[in-house]
N, C-alpha and C positions, 0 to 999 in steps of 0.2 A: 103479661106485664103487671096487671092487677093485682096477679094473686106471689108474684115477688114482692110487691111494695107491701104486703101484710108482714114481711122480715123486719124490714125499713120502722113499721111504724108497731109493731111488737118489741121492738127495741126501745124503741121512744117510751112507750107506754112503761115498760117496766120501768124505766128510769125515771116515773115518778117515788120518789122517794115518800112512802105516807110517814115513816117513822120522821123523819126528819121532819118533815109539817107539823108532823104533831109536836114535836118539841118546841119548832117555833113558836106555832100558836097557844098550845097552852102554858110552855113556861119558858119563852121567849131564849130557846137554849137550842145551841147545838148539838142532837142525842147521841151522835158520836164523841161528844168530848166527856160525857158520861156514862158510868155504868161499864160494862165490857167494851164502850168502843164501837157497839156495833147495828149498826140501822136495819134493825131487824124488832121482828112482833115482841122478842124474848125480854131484849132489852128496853121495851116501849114499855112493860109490864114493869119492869123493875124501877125505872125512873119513875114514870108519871102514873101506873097503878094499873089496875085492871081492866077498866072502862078503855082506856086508849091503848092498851094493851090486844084486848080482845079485836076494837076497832081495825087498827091497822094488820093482825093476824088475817081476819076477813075480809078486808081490802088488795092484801098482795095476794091470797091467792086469789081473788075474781080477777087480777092481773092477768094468772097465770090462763084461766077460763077462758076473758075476751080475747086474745092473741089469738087459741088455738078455733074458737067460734070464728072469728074475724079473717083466719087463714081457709078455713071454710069455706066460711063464706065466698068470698073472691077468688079461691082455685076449684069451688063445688067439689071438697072434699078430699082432693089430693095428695094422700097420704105421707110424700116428701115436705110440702109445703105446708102441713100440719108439724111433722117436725119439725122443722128449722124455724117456725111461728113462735114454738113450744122454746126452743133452744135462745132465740132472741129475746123472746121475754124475759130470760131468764137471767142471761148476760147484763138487760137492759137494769136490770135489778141490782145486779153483786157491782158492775160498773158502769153508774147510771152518768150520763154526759152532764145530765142538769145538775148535777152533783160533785164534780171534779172526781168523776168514777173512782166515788170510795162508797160505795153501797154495801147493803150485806149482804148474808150466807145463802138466801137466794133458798129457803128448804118450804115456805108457805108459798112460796111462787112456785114450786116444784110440785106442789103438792096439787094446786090448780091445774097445772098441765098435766098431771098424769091422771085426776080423775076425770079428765075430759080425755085421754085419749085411753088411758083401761083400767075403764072405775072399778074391778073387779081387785085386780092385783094392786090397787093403789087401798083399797079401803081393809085386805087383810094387811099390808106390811101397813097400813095407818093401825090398824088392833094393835099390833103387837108393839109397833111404836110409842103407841098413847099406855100403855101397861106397865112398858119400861119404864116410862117417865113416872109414872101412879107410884110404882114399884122404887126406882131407886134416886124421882127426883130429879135425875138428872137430863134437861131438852136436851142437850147434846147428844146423849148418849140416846133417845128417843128419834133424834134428826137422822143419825148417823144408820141406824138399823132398818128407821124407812126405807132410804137409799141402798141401804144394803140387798133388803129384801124384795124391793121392786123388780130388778131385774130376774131373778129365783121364779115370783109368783108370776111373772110374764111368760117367761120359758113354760113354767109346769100348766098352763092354762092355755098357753098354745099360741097369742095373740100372734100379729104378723113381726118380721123381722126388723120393720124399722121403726117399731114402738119398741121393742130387745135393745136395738144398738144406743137407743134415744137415752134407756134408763140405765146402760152401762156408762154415757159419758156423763148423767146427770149424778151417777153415783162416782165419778173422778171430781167434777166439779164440788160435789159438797162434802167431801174427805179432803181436799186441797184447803178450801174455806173453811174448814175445821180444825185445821189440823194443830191451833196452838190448843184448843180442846183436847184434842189426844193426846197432846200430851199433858193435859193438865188432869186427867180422866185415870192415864195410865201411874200418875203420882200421886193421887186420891186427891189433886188439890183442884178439882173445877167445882165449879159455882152449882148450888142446887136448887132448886126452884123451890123460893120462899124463905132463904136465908139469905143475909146480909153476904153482900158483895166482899169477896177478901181480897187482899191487898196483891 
């Protein structure tokens, strides 16, 4: 009973919205009606700077961390119920209730949960990730190859099969949430980190 209600309240949790606090609190603004639209670390950076940028980047994923400690906790470990901790937090994030479930792309709460369940395969697809982004600028395309590559480095490293299936739905969910990105990626026309937002 216990270690179901870490679903219930993994949910909750991610549906704290920090980007949107933070707009409120420091510039008394809705962060979705700004920037790309989207309650996410990326667009905290572009709006309000980098100090509240970085903030909420490290905020949604210790989201991502407490769920999967917290389902832990209360099932001692239970490898199902580590999933679906991992999978609500995640939901609770992209459609968060306190928020009229318009959250975002759910990829720093992604990021939490997978290096609490195989920090090994989550911190090579984060190299290559963070490289892309070094390289061509673009978080999107950085977010997009995480997800890509989690499930790859999970398989070739052997991990068990329900951290596999975990990081094939977590890579449908953030290519779904991406997906005006690709196509704006595939027309050379998305946004690059550190340039003025285009029209």
């Amino acid at each position: 009973m216990w270690a179901w209600s870490s679903l219930i309240i993994g949910y909750l949790l991610g549906s704290i919205s920090f980007s949107f606090l933070a707009g409120k609190l420091l510039k008394g603004i809705d962060i979705r009606q700004h920037g790309s639209g989207n309650a996410g670390a990326t667009n905290t950076l572009r709006v309000l700077g980098k100090g509240p940028g970085i903030a909420v980047l490290v905020l949604d994923m210790l989201k991502g961390v407490a769920a999967v400690w917290l389902g832990h906790v209360l099932s001692g470990g239970e490898p199902l119920i580590l999933v679906l901790a991992g999978i609500s937090v995640i939901v609770g994030h992209n459609w968060p209730i306190f928020f009229g479930f318009r959250g975002g792309k759910g990829i720093a709460t992604t990021i939490g949960v997978m290096v609490s369940l195989a920090f090994l395969p989550a911190l090579l697809a984060g190299v290559v990730a963070i490289l892309s982004i070094v390289w061509t600028r673009y978080v999107s395309l950085g977010s997009l190859l995480f997800t890509a590559l989690l499930p790859l480095f999970i398989w070739l490293l052997g991990r068990p099969a329900e951290i596999l299936w975990l990081s094939l739905l977590l890579f449908v969910f953030a290519w779904f949430r991406h997906r005006s990105n690709i196509v704006k990626l595939m027309k050379g026309q998305e946004n690059k980190l550190g340039a003025k937002r285009q029209a």
